[in-house]
N, C-alpha and C positions, 0 to 999 in steps of 0.2 A: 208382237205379243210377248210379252213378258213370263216366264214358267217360275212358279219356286223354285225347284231344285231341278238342276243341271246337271247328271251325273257321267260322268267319262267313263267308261269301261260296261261291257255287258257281259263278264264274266257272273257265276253265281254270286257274287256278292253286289255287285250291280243291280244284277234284274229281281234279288231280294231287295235291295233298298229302293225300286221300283215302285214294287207290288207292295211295299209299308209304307211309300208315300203315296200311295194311291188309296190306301186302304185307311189312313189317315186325312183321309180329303185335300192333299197339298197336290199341285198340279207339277207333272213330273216329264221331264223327256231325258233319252237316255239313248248315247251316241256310241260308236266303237268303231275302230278303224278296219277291223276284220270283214269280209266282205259277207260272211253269217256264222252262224253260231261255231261253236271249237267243232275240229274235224277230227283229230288227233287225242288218245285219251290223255288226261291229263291225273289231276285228282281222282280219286275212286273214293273214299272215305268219307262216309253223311255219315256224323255220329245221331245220337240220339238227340241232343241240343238245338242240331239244326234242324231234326225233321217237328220240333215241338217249336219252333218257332216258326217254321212255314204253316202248320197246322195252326197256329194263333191268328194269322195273318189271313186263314183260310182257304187255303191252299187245299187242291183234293192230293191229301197225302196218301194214302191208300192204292190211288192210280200210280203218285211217283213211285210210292214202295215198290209196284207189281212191275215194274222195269227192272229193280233193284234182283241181285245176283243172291240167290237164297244161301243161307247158314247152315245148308247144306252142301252146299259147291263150294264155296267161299269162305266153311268157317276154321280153316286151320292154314299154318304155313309150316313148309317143309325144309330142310335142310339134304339133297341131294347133290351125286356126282354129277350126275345129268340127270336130265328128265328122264323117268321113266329107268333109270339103271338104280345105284343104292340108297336108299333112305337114310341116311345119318340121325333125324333128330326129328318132331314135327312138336306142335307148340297149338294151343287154339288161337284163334287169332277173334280177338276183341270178345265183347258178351253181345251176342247176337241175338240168344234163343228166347223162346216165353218165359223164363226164369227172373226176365229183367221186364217183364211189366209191372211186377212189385214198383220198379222207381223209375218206368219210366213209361208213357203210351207208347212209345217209337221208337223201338232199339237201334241199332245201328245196323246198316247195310252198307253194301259193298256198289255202288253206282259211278260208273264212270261219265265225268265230266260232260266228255260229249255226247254221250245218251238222256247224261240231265239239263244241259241249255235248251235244249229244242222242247222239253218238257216245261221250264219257266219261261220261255219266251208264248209261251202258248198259254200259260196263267196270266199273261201280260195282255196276248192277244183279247182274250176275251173280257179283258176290262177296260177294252178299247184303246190302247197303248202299242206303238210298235215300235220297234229298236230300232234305230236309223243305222245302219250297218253302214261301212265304207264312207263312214265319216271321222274323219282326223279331229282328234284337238291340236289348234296349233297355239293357241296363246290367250290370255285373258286381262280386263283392261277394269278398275274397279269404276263402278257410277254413282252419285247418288242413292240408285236404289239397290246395288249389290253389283252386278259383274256384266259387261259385256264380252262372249267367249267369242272366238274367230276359230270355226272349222273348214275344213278343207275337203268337198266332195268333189272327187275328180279332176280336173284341173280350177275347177271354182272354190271361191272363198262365202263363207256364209255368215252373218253372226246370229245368235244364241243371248237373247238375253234373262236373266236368271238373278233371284235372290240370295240364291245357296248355290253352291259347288262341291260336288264332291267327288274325290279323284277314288273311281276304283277300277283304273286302268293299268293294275298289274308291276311287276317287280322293277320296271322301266320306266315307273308314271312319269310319263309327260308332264304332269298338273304338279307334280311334288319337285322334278327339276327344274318346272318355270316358276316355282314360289324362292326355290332355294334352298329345302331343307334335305340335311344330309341324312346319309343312313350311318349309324353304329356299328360295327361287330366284322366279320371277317365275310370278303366277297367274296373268296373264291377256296371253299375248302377241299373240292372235288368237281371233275370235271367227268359227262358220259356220255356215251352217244347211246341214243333211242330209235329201234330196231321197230315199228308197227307192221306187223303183219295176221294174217289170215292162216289158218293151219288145223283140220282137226287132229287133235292131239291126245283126241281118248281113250284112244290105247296105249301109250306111253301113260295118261295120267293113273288107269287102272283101276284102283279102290282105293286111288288117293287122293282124292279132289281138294284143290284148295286155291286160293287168292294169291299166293304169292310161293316163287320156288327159288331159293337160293344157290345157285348150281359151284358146286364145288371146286370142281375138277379145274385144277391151274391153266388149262391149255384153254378152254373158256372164260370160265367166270362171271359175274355177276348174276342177274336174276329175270326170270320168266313172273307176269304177273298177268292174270287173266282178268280179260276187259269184258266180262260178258258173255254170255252166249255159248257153245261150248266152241268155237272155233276162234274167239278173236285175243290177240296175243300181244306183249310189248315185250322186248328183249328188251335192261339194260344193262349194259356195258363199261366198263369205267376207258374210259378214255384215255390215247395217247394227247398231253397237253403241247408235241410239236406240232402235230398233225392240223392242217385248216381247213381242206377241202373234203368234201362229202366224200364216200364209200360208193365206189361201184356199184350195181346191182349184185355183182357177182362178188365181190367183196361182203355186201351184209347179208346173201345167203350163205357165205362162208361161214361169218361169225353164229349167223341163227341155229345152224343145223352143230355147229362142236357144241351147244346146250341141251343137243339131245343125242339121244342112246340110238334112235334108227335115224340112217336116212329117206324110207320109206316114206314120211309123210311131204306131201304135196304142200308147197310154202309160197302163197300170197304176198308179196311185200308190198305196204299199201304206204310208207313214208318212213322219211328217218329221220331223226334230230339230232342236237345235242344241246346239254341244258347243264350250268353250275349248281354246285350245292351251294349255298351260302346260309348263313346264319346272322341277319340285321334287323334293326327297329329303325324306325327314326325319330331323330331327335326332338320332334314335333310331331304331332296330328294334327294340330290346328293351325292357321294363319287367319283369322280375322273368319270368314265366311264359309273361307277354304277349309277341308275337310278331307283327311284320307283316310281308308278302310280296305283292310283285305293284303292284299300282298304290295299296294302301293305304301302302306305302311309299315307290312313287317315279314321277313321272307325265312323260312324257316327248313332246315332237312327233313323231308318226307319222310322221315322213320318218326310214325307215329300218327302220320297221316292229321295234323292239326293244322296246316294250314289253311283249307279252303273255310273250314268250319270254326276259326277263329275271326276272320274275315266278315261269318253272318252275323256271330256275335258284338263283331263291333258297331254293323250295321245297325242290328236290334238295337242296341244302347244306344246309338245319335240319333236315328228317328223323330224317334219319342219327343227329345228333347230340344230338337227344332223344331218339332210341331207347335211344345210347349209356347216354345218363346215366338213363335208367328202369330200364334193366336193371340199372345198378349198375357200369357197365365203364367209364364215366366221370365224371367231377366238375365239378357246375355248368358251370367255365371254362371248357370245352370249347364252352358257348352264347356263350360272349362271342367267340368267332371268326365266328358266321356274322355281326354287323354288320360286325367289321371286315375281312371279305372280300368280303361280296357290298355292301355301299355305294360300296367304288371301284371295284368293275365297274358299280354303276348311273352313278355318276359321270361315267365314259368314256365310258358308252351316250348319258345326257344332253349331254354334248359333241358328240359325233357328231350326233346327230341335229338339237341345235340349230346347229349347223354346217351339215348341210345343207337346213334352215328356211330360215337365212339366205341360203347361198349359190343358191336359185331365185331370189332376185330379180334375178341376174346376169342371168336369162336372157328376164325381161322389161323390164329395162331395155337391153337389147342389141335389146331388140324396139320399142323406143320408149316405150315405158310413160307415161305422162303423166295428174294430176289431171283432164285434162277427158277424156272419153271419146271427143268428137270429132277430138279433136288426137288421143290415142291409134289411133282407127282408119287416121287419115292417117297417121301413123309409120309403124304396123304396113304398109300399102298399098306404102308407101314404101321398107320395108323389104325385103319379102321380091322387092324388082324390081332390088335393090342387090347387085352384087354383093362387093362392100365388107361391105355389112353382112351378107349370107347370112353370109359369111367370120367376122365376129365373132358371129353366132347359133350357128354350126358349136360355134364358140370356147366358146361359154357352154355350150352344151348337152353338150360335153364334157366339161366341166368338171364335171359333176354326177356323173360315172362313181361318185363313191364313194358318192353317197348310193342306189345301186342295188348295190352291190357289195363287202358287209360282212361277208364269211366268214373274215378275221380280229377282228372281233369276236366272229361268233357261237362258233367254236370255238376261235380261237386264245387266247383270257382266261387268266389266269396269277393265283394268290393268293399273295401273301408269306406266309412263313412262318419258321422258326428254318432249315429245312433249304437257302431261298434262297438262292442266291448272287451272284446281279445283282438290281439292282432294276429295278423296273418299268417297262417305254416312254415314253418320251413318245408320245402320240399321235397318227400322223401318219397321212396317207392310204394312204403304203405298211402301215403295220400293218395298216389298217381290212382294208384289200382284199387282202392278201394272206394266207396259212396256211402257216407252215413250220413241221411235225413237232419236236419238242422236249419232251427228258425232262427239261428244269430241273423242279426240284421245284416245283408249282403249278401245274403244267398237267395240260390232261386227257390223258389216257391216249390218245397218237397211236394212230388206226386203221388195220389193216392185216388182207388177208385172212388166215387160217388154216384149220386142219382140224384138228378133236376126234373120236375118233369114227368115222370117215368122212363127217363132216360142216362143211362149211362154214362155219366164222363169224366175226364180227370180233372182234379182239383185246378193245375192250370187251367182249364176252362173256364174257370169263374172270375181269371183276371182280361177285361176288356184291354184293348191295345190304345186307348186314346185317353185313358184316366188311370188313375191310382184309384184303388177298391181299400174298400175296410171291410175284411171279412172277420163275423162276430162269431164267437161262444155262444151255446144254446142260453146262457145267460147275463151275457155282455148288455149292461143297461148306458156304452154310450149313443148319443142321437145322430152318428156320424157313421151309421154301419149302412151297410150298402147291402152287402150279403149275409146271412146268420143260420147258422146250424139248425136244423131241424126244420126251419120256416123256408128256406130259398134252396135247402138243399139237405141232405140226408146222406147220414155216413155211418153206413150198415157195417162197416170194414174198421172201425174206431183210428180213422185217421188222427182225425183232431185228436184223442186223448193220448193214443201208440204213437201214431207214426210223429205228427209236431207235439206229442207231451205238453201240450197246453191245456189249462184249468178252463171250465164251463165259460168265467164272469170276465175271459181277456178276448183279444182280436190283435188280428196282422195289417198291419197298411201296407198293401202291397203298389210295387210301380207298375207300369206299363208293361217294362220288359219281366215281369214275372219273376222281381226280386227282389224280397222282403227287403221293407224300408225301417221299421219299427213294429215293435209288439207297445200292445195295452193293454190296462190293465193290470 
């Protein structure tokens, strides 16, 4: 039996492109070589983009939120010696609070990985869909009607046959090294090893709760990042690059415990890893049918936290557009736009974030920083009794404001198009961090509250996932309006005229992915 779309990987970008061909009426299966969902935290960062795209899709987002680590534990990051000893510097970390329902239904939380798989695989479950876990992609062979795939459960080989393929099996796709296409940009700019343990740590954390803690102190190093919960923890480390074999037990509770101030607390170690920084695209998303999304197509430094949620957005944009053209309502062409809009969004994301890879090391070298570790603890000593140098640690640590504060990124992105009329940013830190509302053609559909119904909802609400909508002016007289001010919906809050500054007699055609295509009018 033949499936539309075959997708490789069941990470969240996966079991999102899942649940939009499902929810799109395309018949879907969805393989992965992991034997179930991530065990290990991985990502933590659902910006607000991704939670307004699962909520389109219909997702009970509300239930995912209430796993999600509140903006109150999670909403700031720290700059300490160790845990729990000196505070150097603290920073909010992203716009979390009800401040940001102005632009958005779904701000952003702090959700780790593996606490969010088993939550979509279980949106999957009850739309009758289950991830075939412990199954390998090992190769694909084109047919007539699209691809015959060859997986590998256990010692058996199976085949999979499918009209679509789309690889979002990760920084290693198998699907992108059996097509042939390269990656761009530097693979290896930092090497670390990852510390997962168990530890309540609430008395070291104190009255300073927060998502991420940068521990100072040269005889350590790296950073504490909280997975949840108030006990669960990821040490990472930067890495010896001689070093091959794994760390003792008694070796990673070595390194765990020099990141804190006591050795009193009681230390779980549940795994260790290690994992490169890299910074790449690839030179391709497309090959004929083949399709990559997520980190099989672009791998980017976690400062900044855009990779998993650049990944959904890639998703969201191809969907659509192989639905289009299955159905028959559009022509191949139409695929050739999701490389060349969602690559200059990964683009920008890979600037940013290695932008701010780079710019932390302002803030240890403002701290003294030095190849011997003993000079660096006397800098560091040195330092923080200066008040000279407090003054340029202040300096540095402010400076980082953007790499915590990227909600012009997540929702301000904009795609060229024919109907464009400026071109694209340059990329500045005012972009990153800022979000001004704007109906130029290629952005998403600014959010604002409304009432349908007698019911409350946001503007993206009124874009369906399977068509393009023409949303009218209370006095738009063309015959091609779908939705229209004051008749299908009510905007007590003057979005239409404040927030998109558009006149009574115009309208928006909006796409699928909820992102203005043209105004009229």
């Amino acid at each position: 039996m033949t499936t539309d779309i075959l997708i490789v990987g069941a990470g969240p970008v996966g079991l999102t492109g899942a649940l939009l061909a499902h929810e799109l009426g395309l018949s879907v299966r969805i393989i992965d070589r992991r034997p179930s969902t991530q065990r290990a935290p991985a990502a933590h960062v659902i910006n607000a983009r991704t939670f307004e795209i699962w909520r389109q899709i219909g997702l009970d987002v509300n239930t995912i939120r209430s796993h999600a680590q509140t903006p109150e534990k999670a909403g700031h990051v720290h700059w300490v010696t160790r845990l729990g000893e000196t505070i150097i510097g603290t920073l909010p970390y992203e716009q979390q609070g009800d401040d940001n329902l102005e632009i958005t239904p779904t701000p952003l939380r702090n959700l780790s990985q593996h606490r969010l798989e088993p939550l979509l695989t279980e949106e999957l479950r009850q739309r009758g869909i289950a991830v075939e876990y412990s199954s390998s992609y090992v190769s694909h062979v084109e047919t007539n009607s699209g691809f015959t795939s060859t997986v590998q459960v256990g010692d058996a080989l199976s085949n999979i046959e499918s009209t679509w393929l789309i690889a979002c099996d990760g920084a290693s796709s198998s699907v992108r090294q059996n097509i042939g296409i390269a990656m761009d940009g530097p693979d290896n700019l930092q090497q670390f090893n990852m510390f997962h343990f168990q530890a309540d740590l609430g008395a070291l954390v104190g009255s300073h709760p927060g998502i991420l803690y940068w521990i100072c102190d040269p005889y350590s190093g790296g950073a504490l990042v909280s997975h949840g919960g108030d006990n669960e923890w990821v040490y990472m480390m930067p890495a010896d690059g001689a070093r091959t074999e794994p760390f003792t037990d008694e070796e990673c509770f070595t390194h765990m415990r020099r990141a804190l101030a006591s050795a009193d607390s009681e230390i779980t170690l549940l795994r260790q890893s290690s994992w490169t920084m890299t910074s790449q695209l690839a030179q391709s998303y497309r090959m004929g049918r083949v399709f990559l999304a997520g980190d099989a197509a672009h791998r980017f430094p976690p400062t900044g936290g855009m990779g998993l949620n650049t990944g959904v957005g890639d998703i969201h944009n191809l969907l659509w557009k192989i639905s289009k053209v299955e159905r028959g309502s559009a022509d191949d062409e139409l695929l050739n736009s999701y490389e060349s809009e969602r690559r200059v969004i990964a683009e920008r994301n890979a600037q940013a974030s290695l932008e701010n890879a780079f710019k932390m090391f302002d803030v240890f070298m403002a701290l003294g920083i030095d190849p011997d570790k003993e000079v660096s603890a006397k800098n560091l000593e040195a330092a923080l009794n200066s008040a000279e140098s407090l003054a340029s640690i202040e300096t540095a640590i402010n400076n980082q404001a953007t790499h915590f504060n990227m909600i012009g990124l997540q929702i301000g992105y904009r795609y060229m198009s024919e109907h464009s009329t400026t071109p694209l940013e340059v990329l500045t830190d005012e972009l990153i961090t800022t979000y001004r509302p704007s109906v130029e053609p290629g952005n998403r559909l600014p959010h604002g509250w409304l009432e349908r119904n007698g019911e409350t909802i946001s503007s993206l609400d009124l874009v369906p996932l399977h068509s393009h909508v023409v949303i009218g002016g209370s006095q738009y007289v063309g015959g091609d309006c779908d939705v229209r001010l004051g008749t299908d919906f009510i905007d007590s809050h003057s979005w239409w005229s404040s927030t998109l500054q558009l006149l009574p007699h115009q309208a928006l055609v909006v796409r699928p992915d909820q992102h203005i295509e043209q105004i009229l009018g």
